[in-house]
C-alpha positions as CSV (number, residue, x, y, z in Angstrom):
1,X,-12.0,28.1,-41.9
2,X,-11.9,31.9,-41.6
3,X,-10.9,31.6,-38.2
4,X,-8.4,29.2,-38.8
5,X,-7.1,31.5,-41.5
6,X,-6.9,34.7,-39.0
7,X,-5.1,32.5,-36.5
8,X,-2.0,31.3,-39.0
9,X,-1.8,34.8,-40.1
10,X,-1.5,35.9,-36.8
11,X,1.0,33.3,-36.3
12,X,2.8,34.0,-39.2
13,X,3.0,37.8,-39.0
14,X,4.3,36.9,-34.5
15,X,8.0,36.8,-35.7
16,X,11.0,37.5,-38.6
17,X,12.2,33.7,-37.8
18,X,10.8,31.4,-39.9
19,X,11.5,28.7,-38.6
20,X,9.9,29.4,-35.8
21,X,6.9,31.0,-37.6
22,X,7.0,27.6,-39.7
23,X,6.8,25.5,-36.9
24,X,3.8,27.1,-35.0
25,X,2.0,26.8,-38.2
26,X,2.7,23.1,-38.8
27,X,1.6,22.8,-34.9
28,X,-1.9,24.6,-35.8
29,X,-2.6,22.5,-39.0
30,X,-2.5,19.4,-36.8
31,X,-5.3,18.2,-36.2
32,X,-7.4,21.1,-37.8
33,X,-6.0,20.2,-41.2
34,X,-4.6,16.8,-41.4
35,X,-2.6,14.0,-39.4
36,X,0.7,15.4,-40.5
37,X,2.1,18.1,-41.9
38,X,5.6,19.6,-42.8
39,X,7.4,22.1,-44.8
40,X,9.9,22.3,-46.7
41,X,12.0,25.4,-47.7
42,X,13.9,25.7,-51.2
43,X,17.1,26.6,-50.2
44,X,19.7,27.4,-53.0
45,X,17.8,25.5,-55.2
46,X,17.7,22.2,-52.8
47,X,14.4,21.4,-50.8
48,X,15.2,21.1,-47.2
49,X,12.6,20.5,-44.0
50,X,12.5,23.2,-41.9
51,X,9.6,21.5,-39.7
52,X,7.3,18.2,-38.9
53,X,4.5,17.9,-37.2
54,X,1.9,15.1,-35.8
55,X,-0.2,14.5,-32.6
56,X,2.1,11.9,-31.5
57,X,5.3,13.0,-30.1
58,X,6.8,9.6,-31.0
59,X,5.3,9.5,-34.4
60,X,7.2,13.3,-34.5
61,X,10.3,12.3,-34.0
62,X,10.4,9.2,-36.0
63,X,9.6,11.5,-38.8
64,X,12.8,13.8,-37.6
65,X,15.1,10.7,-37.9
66,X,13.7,9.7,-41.3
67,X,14.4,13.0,-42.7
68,X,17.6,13.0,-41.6
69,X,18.0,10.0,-43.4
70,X,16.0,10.5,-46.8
71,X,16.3,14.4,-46.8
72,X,13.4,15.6,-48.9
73,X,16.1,16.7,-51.8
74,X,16.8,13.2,-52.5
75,X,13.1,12.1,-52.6
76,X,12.3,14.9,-55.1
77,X,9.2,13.5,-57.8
78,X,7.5,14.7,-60.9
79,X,4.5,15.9,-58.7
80,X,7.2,17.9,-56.3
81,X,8.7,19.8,-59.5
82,X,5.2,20.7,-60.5
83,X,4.2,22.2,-57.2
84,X,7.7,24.1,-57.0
85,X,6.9,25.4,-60.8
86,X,3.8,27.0,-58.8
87,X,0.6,24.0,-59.0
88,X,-1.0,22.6,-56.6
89,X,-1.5,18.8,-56.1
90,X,-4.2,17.1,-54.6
91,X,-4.4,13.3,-53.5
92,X,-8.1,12.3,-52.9
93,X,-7.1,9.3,-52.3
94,X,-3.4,7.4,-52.5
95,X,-3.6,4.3,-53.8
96,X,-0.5,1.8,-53.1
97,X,0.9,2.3,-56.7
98,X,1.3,6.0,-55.8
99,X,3.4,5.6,-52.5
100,X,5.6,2.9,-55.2
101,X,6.0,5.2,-57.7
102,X,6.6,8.4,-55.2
103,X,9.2,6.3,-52.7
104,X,12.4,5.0,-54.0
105,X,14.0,4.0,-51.1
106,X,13.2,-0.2,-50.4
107,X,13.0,1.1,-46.6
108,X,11.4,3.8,-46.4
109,X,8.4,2.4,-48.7
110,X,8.0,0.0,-46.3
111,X,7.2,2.7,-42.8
112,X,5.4,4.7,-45.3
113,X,3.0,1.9,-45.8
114,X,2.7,1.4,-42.2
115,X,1.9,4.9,-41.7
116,X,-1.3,3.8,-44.0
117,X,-1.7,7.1,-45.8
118,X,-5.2,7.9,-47.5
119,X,-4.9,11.1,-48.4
120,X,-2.5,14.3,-49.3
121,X,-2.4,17.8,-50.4
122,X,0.5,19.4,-51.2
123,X,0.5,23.2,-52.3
124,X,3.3,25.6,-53.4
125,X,4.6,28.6,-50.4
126,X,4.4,31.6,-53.2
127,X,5.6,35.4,-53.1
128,X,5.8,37.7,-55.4
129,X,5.8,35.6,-58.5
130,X,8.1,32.8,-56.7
131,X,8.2,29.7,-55.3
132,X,10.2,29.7,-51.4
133,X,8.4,25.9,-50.3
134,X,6.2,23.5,-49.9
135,X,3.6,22.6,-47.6
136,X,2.4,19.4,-47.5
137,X,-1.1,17.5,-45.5
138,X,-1.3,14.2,-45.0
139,X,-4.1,12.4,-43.6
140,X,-3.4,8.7,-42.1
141,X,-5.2,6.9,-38.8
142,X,-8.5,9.8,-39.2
143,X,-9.4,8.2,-42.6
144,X,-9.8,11.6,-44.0
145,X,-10.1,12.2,-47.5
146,X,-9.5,15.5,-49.1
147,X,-11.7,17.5,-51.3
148,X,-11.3,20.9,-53.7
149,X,-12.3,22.9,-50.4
150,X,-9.7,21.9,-48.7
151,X,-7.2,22.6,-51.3
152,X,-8.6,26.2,-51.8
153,X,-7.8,26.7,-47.7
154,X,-4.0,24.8,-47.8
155,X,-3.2,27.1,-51.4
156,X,-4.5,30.6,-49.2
157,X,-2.2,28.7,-46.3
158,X,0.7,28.6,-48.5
159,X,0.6,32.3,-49.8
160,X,0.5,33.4,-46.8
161,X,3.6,31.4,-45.6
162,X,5.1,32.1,-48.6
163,X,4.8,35.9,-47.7
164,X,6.2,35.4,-44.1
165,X,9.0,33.6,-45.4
166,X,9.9,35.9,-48.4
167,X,9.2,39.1,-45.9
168,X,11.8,36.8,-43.4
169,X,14.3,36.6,-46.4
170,X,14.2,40.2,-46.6
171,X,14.5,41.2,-43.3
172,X,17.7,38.9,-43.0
173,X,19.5,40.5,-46.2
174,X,18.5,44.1,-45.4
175,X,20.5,43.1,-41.9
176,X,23.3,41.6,-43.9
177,X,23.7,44.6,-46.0
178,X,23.3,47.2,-43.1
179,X,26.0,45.1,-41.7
180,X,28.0,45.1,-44.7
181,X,27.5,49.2,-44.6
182,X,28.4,49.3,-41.3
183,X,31.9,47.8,-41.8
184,X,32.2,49.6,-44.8
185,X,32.0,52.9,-42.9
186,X,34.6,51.4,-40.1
187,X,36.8,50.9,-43.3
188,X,36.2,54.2,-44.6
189,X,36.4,56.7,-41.7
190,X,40.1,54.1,-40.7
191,X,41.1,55.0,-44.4
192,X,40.1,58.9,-44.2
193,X,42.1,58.8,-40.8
194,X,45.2,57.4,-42.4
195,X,45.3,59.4,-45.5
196,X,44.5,62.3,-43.1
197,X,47.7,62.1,-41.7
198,X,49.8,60.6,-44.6
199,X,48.7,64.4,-46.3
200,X,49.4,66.4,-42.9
201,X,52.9,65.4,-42.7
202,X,54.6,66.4,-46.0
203,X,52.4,69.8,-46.0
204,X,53.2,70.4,-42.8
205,X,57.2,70.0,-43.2
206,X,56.8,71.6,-46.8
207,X,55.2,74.9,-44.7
208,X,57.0,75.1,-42.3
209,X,60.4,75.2,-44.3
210,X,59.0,77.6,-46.5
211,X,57.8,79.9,-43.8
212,X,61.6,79.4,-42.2
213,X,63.5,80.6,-45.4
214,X,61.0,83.6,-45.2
215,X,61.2,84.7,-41.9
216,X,65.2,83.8,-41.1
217,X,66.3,83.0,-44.5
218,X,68.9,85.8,-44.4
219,X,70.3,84.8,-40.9
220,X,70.6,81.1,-41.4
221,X,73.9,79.4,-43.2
222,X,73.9,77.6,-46.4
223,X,74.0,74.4,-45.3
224,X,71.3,74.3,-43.0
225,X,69.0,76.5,-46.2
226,X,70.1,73.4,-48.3
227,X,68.6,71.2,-46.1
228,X,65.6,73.0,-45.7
229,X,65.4,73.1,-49.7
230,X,65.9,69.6,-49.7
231,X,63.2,68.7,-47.1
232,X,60.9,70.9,-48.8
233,X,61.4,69.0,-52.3
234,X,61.6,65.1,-50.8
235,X,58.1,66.2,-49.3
236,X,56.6,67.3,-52.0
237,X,57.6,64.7,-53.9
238,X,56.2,62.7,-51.4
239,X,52.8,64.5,-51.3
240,X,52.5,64.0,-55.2
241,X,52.8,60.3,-55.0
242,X,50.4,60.2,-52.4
243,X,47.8,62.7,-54.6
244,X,48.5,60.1,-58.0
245,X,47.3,57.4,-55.5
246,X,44.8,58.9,-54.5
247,X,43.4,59.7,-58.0
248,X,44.0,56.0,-58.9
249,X,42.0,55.0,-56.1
């Protein structure tokens, strides 16, 4: 068990994509740890499949077109809210009444039968005080019946994928907001560039009209002084409406 453990952690600590972290997993816990396994992810609140896994390619892939079909989030039971409140639930041995009570569908109680499941454990994925999934065992064809051992090994699984997958979440939003940050900055240094100007134009008109009625004020006529004055005043009118908007900014 220990070196089963030290290989999914390896696995799970390999990449920042869960899904592909997920899916290895589910790959190494077939056969070790059942005849199938998946896991689902809560997702804004909705449980959806990231990954299926079983010996049998074709067996795999019937599961893929069943899920597409009955998405987990419709199939949601009594045991699946208790295990996304944060228990464990463990299936010694599943009777018919159980695959009845669990499978709504007409259809899909019928291939569940035929699978001929015997067994199940299904544990919470858990980080930090949360529920992210759920990782479910199911044992078919080998007969195998699960005991309180292997629950304690599929609940230490399911930490430890909940980790990755929390640590995955985080990665993915600290990208999102350094992406945010760096559009934000685009914005900001475009806006600094534009006010840059909008203030160099009236100061620069007010200045140099002032420093022309210093310098040649005596030598130029009155109506060219006027309209010096008068660029001088619509400028710094100008530059105060563009201060006030800056201060209601």
């Amino acid at each position: 068990y220990q070196a089963f453990l030290a290989e999914a952690s390896t696995i799970l600590s390999s990449s920042l994509d869960y899904q592909v972290t997920l899916d290895s997993l589910a790959r190494l816990c077939v056969p070790f740890m059942g005849d199938w396994c998946s896991i689902d992810i809560l997702d804004e609140g909705e449980l959806v499949r990231v990954t299926v896994a079983h010996p049998d390619p074709a067996r795999e892939d019937l599961a893929r077109q069943l899920q597409r079909k009955y998405p987990p989030q419709d199939n949601r039971t009594a045991d699946t809210e208790r295990v996304l409140r944060g228990e464990s639930v463990l299936y010694s041995e599943i009777p018919d009444e159980l695959i009845a009570a669990s499978v709504r569908d007409p259809d899909l109680l019928d291939i569940v039968r035929q699978i001929g499941l015997t067994s199940a454990i299904v544990v919470p994925l858990t980080a930090r005080g949360r529920t992210g999934g759920i990782l479910t065992l199911l044992s078919a064809e080998s007969g195998r019946h699960y005991g309180l051992q292997d629950l304690r090994l599929a609940e230490d699984l399911g930490r430890r994928a909940g980790l990755a997958v929390d640590n995955a979440h985080l990665y993915s939003e600290s990208q999102r907001i350094l992406e945010e940050l760096r559009l934000a900055n685009e914005a900001k240094d475009e806006f600094l560039g534009l006010i840059s100007h909008e203030l160099r134009t009236p100061i620069t008109t007010i200045f140099g009209g002032a420093r022309v009625l210093r310098t040649r004020g005596d030598r130029i006529d009155p109506e060219t002084r006027a309209g010096v004055l008068e660029d001088i005043e619509h400028e710094s009118e100008r530059l105060h409406r563009i201060v006030e908007d800056l201060l209601v900014l």
